[in-house]
VOBA-1610 file (N, C-alpha, C; in pm, whole numbers, padded with zeros to 5 digits, always signed):
BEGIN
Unk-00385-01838-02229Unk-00326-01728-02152Unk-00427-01681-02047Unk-00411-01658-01925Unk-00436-01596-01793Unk-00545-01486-01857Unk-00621-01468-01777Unk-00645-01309-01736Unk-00568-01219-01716Unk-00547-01071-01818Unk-00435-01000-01725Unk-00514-00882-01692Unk-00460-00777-01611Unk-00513-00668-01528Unk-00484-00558-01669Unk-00601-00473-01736Unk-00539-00387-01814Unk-00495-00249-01734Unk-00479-00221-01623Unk-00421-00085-01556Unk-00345-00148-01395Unk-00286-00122-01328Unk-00277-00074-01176Unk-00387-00107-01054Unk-00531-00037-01184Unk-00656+00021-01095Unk-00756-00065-01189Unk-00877-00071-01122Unk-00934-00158-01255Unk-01070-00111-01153Unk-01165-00120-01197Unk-01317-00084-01189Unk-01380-00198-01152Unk-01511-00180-01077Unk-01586-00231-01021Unk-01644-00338-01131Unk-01696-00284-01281Unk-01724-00306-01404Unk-01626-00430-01445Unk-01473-00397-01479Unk-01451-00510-01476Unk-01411-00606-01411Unk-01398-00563-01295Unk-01389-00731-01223Unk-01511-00786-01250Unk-01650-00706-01221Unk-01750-00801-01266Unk-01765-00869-01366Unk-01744-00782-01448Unk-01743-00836-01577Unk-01644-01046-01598Unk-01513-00980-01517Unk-01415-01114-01533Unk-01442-01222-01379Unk-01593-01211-01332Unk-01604-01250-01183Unk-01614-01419-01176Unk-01576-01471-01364Unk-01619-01583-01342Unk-01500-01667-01453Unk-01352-01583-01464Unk-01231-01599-01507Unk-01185-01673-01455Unk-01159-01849-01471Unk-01114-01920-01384Unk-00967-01880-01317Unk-00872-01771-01389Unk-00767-01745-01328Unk-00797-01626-01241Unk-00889-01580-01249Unk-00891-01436-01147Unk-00928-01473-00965Unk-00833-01432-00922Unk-00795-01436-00782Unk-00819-01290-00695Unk-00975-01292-00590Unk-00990-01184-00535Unk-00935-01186-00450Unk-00862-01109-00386Unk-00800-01097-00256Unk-00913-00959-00124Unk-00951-00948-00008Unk-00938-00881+00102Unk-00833-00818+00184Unk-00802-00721+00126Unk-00682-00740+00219Unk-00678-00561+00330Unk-00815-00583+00393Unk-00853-00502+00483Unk-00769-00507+00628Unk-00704-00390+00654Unk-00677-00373+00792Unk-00724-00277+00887Unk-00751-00286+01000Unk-00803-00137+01087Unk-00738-00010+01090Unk-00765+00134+01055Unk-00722+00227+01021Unk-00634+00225+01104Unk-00527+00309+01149Unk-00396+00299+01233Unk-00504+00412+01284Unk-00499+00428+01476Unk-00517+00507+01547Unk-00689+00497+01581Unk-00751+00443+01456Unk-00914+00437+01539Unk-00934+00328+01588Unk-01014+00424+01615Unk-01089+00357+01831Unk-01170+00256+01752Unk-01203+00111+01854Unk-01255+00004+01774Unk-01422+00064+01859Unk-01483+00024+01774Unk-01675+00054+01754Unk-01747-00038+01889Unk-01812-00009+01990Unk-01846-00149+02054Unk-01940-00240+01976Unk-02041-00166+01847Unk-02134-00248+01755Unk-02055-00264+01612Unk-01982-00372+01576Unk-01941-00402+01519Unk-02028-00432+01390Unk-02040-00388+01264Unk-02095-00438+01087Unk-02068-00549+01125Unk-02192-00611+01083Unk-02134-00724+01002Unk-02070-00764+00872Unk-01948-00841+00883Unk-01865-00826+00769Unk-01926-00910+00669Unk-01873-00831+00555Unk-01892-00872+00426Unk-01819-00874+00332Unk-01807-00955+00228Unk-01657-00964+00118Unk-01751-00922-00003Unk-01631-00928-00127Unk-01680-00982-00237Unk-01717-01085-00263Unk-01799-01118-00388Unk-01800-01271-00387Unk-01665-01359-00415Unk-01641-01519-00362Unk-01565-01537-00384Unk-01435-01488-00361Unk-01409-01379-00285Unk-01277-01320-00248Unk-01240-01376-00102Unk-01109-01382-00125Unk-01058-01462+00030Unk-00950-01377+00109Unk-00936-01431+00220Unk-00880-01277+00314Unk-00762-01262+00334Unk-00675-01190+00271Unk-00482-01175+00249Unk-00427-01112+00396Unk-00431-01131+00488Unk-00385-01112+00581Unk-00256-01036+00574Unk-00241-00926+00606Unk-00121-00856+00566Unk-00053-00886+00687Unk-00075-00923+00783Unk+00010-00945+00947Unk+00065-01110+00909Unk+00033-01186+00797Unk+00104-01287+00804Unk+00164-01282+00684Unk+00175-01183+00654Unk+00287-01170+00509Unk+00387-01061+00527Unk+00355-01001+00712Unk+00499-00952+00729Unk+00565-01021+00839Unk+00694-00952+00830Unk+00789-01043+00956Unk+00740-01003+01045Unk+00723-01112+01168Unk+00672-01120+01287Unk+00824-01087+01371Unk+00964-01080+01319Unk+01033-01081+01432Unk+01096-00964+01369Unk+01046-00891+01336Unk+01100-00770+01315Unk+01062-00626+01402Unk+01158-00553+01443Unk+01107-00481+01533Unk+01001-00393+01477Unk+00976-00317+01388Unk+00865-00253+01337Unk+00779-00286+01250Unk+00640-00209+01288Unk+00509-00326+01180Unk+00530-00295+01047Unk+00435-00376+00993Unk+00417-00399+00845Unk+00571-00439+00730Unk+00685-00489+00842Unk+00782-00482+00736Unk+00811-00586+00658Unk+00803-00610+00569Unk+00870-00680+00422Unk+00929-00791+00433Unk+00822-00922+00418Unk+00915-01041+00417Unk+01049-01059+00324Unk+01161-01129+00370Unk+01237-01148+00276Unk+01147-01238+00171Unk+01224-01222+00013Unk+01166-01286-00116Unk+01174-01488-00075Unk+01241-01499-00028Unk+01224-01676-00011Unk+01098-01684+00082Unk+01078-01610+00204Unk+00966-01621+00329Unk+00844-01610+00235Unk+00846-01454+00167Unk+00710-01444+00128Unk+00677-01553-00042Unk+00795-01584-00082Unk+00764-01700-00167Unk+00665-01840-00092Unk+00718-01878+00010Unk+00695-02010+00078Unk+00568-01947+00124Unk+00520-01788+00180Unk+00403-01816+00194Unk+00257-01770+00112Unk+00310-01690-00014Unk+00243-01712-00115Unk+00182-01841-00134Unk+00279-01946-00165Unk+00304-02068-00255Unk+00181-02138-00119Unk+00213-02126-00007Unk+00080-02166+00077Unk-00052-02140+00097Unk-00065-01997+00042Unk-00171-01976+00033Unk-00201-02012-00090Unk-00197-02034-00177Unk-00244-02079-00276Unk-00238-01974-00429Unk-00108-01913-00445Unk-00108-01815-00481Unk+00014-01862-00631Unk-00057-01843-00771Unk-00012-01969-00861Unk+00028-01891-00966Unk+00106-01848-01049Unk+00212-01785-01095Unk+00118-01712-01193Unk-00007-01819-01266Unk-00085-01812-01356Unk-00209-01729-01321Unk-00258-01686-01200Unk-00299-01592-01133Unk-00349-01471-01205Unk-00444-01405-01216Unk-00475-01235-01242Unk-00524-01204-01093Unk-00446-01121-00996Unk-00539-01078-00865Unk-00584-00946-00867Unk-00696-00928-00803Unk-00755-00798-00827Unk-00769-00788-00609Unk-00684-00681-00589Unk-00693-00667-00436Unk-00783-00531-00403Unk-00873-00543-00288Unk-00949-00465-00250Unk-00925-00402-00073Unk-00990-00300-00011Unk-01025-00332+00148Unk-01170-00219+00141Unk-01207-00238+00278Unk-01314-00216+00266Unk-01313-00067+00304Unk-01222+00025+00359Unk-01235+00167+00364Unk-01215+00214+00231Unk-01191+00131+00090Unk-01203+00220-00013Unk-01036+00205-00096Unk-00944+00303-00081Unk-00779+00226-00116Unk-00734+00313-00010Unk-00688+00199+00104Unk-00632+00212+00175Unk-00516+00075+00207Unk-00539+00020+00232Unk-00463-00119+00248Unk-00391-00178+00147Unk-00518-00185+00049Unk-00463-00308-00074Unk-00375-00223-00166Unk-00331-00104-00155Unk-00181-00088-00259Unk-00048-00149-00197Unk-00097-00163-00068Unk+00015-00239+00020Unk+00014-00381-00043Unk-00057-00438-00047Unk-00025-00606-00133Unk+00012-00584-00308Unk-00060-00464-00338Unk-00014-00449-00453Unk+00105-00391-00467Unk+00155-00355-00408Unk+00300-00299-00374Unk+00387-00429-00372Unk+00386-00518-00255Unk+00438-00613-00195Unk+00488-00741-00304Unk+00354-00739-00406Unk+00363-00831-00497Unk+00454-00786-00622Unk+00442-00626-00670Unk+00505-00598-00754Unk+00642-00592-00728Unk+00681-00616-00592Unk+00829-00562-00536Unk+00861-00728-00569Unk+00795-00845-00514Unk+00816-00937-00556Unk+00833-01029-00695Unk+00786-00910-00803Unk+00793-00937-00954Unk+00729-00985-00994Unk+00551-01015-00901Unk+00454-01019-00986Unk+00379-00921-01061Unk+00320-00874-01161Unk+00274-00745-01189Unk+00155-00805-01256Unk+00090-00929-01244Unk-00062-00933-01293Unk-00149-00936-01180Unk-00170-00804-01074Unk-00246-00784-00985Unk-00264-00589-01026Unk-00396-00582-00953Unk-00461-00442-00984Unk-00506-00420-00841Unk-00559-00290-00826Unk-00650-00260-00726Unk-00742-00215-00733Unk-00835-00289-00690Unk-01006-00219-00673Unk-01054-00034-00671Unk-01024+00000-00778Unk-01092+00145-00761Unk-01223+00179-00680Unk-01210+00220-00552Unk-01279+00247-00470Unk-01324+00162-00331Unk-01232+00038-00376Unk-01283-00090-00282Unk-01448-00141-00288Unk-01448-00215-00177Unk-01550-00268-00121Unk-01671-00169-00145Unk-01625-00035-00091Unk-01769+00058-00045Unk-01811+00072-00188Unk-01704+00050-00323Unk-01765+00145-00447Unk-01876-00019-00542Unk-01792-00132-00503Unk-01881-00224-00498Unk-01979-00232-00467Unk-02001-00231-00371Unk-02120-00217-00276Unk-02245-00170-00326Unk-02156-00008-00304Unk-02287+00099-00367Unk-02330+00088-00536Unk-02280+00005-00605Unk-02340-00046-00746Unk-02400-00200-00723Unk-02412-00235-00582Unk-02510-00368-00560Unk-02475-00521-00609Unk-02357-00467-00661Unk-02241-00571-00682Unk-02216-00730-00589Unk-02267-00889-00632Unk-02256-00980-00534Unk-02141-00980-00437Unk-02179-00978-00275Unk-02131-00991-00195Unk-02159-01108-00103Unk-02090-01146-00033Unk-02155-01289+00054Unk-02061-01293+00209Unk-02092-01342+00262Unk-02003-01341+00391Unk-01900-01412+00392Unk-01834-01355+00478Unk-01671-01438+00445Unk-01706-01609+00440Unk-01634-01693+00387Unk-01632-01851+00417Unk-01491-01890+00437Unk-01478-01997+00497Unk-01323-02088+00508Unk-01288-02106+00404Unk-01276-02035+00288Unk-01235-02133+00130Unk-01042-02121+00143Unk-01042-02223+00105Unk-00895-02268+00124Unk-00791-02301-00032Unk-00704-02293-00089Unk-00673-02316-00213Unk-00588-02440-00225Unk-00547-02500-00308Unk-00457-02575-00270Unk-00310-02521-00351Unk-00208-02564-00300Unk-00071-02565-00294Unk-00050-02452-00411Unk+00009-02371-00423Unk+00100-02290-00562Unk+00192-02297-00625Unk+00270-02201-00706Unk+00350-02230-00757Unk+00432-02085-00754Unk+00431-02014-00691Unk+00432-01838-00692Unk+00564-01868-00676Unk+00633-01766-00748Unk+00827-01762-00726Unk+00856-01561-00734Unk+00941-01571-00609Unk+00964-01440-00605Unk+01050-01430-00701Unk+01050-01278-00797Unk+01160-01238-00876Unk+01200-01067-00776Unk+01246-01077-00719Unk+01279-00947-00627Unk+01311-00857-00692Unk+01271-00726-00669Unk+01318-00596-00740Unk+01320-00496-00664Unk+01474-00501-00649Unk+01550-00425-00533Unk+01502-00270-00549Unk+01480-00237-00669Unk+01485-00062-00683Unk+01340-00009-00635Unk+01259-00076-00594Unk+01152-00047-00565Unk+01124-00038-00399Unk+01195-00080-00317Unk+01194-00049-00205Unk+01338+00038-00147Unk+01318+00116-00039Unk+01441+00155+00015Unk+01445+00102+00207Unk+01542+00192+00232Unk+01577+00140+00396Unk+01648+00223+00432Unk+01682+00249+00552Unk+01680+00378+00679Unk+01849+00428+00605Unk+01930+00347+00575Unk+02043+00331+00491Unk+02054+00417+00423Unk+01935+00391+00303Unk+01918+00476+00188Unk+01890+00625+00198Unk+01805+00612+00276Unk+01792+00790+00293Unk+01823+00876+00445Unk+01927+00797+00508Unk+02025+00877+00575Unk+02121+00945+00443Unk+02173+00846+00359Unk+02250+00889+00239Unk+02196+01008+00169Unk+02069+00999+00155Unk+02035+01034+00033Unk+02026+01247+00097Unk+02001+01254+00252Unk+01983+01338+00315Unk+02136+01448+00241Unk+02242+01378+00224Unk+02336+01427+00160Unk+02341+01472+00009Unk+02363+01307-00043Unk+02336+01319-00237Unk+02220+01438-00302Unk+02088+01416-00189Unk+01987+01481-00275Unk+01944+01436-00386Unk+01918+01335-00408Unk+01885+01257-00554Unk+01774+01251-00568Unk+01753+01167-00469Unk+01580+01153-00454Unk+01487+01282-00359Unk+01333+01227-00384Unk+01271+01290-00278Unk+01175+01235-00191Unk+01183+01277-00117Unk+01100+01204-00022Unk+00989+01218+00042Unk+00866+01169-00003Unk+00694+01260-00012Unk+00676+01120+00114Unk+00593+01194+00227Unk+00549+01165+00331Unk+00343+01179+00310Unk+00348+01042+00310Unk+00210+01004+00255Unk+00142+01053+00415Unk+00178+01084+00528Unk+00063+01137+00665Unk-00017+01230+00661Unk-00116+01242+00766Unk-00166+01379+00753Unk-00064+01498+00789Unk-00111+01646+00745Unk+00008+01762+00734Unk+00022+01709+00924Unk-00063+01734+01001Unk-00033+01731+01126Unk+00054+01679+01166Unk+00100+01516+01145Unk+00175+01458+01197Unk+00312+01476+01109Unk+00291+01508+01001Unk+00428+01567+00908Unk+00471+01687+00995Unk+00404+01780+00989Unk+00456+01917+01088Unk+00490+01912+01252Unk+00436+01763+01242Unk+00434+01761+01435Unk+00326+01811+01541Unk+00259+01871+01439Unk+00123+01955+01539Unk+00052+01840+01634Unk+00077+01747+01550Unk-00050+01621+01625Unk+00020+01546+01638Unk-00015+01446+01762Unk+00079+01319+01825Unk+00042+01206+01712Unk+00189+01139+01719Unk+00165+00984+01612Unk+00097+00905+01729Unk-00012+00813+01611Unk-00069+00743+01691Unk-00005+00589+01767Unk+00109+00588+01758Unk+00221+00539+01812Unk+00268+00581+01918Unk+00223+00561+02049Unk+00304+00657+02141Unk+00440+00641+02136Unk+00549+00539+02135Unk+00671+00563+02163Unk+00745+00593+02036Unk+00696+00637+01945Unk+00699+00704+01842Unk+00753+00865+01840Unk+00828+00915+01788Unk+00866+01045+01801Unk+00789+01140+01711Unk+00759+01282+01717Unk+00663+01319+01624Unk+00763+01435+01492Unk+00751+01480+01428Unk+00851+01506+01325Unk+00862+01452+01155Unk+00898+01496+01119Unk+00943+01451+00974Unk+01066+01448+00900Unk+01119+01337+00850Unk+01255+01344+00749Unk+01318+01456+00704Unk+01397+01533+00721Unk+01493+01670+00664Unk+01462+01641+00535Unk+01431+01748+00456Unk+01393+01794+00353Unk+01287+01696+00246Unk+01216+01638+00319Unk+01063+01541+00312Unk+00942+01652+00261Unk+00863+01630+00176Unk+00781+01701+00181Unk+00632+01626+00183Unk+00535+01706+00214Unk+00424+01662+00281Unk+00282+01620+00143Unk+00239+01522+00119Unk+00154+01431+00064Unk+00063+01345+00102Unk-00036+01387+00141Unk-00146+01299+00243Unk-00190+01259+00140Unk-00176+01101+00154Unk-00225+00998+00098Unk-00388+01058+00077Unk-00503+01099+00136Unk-00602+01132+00092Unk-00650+01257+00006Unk-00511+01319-00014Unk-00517+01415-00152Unk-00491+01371-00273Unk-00472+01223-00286Unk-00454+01175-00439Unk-00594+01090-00446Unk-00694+01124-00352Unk-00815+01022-00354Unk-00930+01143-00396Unk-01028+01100-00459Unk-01144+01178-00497Unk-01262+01055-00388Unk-01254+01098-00260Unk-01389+01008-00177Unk-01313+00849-00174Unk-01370+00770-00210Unk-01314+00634-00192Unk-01190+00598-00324Unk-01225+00704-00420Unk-01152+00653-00528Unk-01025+00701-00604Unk-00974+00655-00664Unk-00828+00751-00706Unk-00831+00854-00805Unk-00794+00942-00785Unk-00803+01093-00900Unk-00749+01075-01064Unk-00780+01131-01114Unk-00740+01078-01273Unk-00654+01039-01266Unk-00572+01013-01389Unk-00440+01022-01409Unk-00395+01148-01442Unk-00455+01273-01507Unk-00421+01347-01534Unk-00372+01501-01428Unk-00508+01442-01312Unk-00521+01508-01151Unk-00405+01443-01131Unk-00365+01338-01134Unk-00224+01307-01027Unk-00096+01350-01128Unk-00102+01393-01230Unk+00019+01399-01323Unk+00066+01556-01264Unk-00039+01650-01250Unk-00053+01771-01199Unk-00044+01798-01031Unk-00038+01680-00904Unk-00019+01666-00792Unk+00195+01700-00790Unk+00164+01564-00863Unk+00325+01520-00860Unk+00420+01609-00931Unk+00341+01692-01021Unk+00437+01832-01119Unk+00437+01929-00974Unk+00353+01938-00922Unk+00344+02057-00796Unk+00431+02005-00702Unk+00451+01901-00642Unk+00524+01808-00529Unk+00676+01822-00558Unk+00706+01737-00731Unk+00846+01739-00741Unk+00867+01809-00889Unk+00907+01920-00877Unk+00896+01962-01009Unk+01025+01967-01089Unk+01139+01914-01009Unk+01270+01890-01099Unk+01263+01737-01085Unk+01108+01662-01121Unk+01118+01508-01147Unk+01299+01471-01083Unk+01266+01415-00975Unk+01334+01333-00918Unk+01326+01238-00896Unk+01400+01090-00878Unk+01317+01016-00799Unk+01256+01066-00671Unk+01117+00929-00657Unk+01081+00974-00524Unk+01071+00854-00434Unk+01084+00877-00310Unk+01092+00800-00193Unk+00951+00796-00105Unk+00887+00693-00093Unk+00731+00743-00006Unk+00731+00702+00122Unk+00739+00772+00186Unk+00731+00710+00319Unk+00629+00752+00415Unk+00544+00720+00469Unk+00416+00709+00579Unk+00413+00666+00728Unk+00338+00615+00794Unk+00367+00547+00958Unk+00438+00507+00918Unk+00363+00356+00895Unk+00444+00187+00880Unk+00478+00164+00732Unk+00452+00222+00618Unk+00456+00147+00479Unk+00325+00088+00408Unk+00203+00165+00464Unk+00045+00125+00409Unk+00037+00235+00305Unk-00018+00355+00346Unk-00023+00433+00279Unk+00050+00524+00192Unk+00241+00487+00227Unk+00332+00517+00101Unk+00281+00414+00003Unk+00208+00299+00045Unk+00188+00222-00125Unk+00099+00265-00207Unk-00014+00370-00128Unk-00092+00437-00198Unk-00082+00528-00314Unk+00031+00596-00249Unk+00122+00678-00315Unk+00198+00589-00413Unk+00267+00533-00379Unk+00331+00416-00479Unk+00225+00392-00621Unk+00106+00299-00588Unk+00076+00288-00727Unk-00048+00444-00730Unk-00022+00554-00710Unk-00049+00670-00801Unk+00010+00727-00873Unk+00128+00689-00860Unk+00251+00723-00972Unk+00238+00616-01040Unk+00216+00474-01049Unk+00171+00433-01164Unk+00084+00470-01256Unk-00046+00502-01204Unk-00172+00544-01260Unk-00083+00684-01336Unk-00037+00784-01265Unk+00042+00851-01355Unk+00140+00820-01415Unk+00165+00723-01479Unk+00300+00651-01547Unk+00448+00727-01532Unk+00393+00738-01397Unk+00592+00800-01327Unk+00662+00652-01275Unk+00754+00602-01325Unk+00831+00512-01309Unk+00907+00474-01189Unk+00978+00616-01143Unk+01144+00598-01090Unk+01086+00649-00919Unk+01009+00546-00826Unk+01003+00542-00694Unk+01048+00419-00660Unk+00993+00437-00509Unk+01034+00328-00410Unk+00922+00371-00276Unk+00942+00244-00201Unk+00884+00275-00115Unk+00999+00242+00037Unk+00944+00339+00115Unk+01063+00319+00223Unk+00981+00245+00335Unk+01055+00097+00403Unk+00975+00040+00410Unk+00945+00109+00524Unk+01044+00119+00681Unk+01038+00103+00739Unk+00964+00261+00816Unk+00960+00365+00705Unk+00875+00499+00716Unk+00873+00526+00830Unk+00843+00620+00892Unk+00834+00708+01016Unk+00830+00631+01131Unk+00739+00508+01105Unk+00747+00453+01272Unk+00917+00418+01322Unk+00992+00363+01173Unk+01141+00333+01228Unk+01188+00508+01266Unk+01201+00590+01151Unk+01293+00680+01153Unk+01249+00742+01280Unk+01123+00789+01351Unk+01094+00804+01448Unk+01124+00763+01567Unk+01174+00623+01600Unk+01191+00573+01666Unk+01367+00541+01712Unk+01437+00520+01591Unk+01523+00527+01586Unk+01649+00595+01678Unk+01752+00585+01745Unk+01792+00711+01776Unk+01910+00787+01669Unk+01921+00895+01712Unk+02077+00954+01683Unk+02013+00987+01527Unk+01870+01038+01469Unk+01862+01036+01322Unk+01789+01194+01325Unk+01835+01240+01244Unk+01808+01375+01219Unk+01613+01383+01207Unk+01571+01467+01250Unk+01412+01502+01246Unk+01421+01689+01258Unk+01278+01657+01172Unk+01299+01817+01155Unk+01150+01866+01236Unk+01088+01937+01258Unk+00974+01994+01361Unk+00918+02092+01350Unk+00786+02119+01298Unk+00723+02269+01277Unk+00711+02336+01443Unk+00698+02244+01534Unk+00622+02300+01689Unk+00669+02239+01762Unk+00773+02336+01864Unk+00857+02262+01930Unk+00833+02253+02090Unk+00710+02284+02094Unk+00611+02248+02210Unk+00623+02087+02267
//
């Protein structure tokens, strides 16, 4: 039997510990913060050891009008199965601002019905700072897989769903942005982007379920989400593009709240969209 992930979240400790598990599969799956300015002196980059780089821009649709969205289950099967991505697998996904990125693959994979992947509590930086082997990226290449999507519809939603839901009221819908761009005070870093938030959405910055690089207890987030939704509803996460609702996404794992989704197409669609209800603290 495989390596399996014992949480969601897993520690610096044990991946080291399992750094030499012939089934354990590190993934990178670092992207540039949405909105910052690129550095003219660039770090030199650095991985884990042995970890190889998950490109999240080629595991979404390229012909889709808005970023980061959701291969269909046959696409991202065929390109799992190319990267080298093998049913028998334990992946442990990281990025290097800490958890920012990689709940998005860990999202992506669980929506796809894999669930023996975790995420790096604290990323790269919490590695790092315990002196943990690192090496510079290399070409390592895998050969062929065997990865098969099992799709699980209840875990994602779409612009569909919560036009509806604006009615039913079933669910809720926590907006992983900063308050600014939830209230409208501050421009999305999207210019043709509209600024606003979902009718009756409430506000959840993805960096209030973080303690610095790392994720807050379980018991801190059991007490977030009692304050957020307190007639336990489902909940709906939605952010820009669908990065940082996955953050949100697996913190309700870590708090063993079950009944979400993630919406893929989050603010950059509904924003963009026309003819869709938005609501506005500043109508400046």
């Amino acid at each position: 039997m495989s390596l399996q992930v014992p949480s969601p979240l897993v520690s610096e400790d044990w991946l080291f510990q399992n750094l030499d598990n012939p089934s354990l599969l590190i993934l990178d799956a670092t992207i540039p913060k949405v909105g910052a300015k690129k550095l003219e002196v660039i770090e030199e980059k650095f991985q884990i050891i042995n970890a190889l780089f998950f490109d999240l821009n080629d595991f979404s649709d390229a012909d889709a009008p808005f970023p980061n969205t959701i291969l269909s289950p046959e696409k991202f099967q065929e390109k799992a199965r190319k990267f080298g991505i093998q049913k028998e697998h334990c992946i442990v996904v990281y990025d290097d601002l800490g958890i920012y990125s990689s709940p998005r693959v860990w999202w992506m994979f669980q929506l796809m019905g894999f669930t023996n992947i975790a995420v790096l509590d604290g990323g790269f930086p919490a590695w790092k700072a315990q002196n943990k082997p690192i090496e510079k990226p290399t070409e390592k290449k895998l050969s062929e897989g065997n990865f098969t999507s099992n799709y699980q519809s209840q875990k994602i939603s779409f612009v569909n769903d919560i036009l509806e839901n604006l009615t039913s009221n079933e669910s809720l819908v926590v907006d992983a942005r900063s308050e600014g761009r939830f209230y409208g005070t501050e421009p999305e870093p999207r210019k043709e982007v509209k600024s606003g938030r979902i009718p009756k959405s409430v506000s959840l910055p993805h960096t209030a379920i973080l303690n610095g690089t790392k994720m807050k207890s379980k018991q801190e987030l059991q007490a977030v989400f009692q304050s957020k939704n307190p007639s336990n509803k489902a909940m709906v996460f939605s952010c820009g593009s669908g990065i940082t609702a996955s953050v949100l996404a697996l913190s309700t794992e870590i708090a063993e709240i079950k009944n979400h989704s993630v919406y893929d197409g989050s603010w950059t669609e509904w924003g963009t969209l026309p003819n869709l209800p938005i609501e506005i603290y500043d109508e400046k």
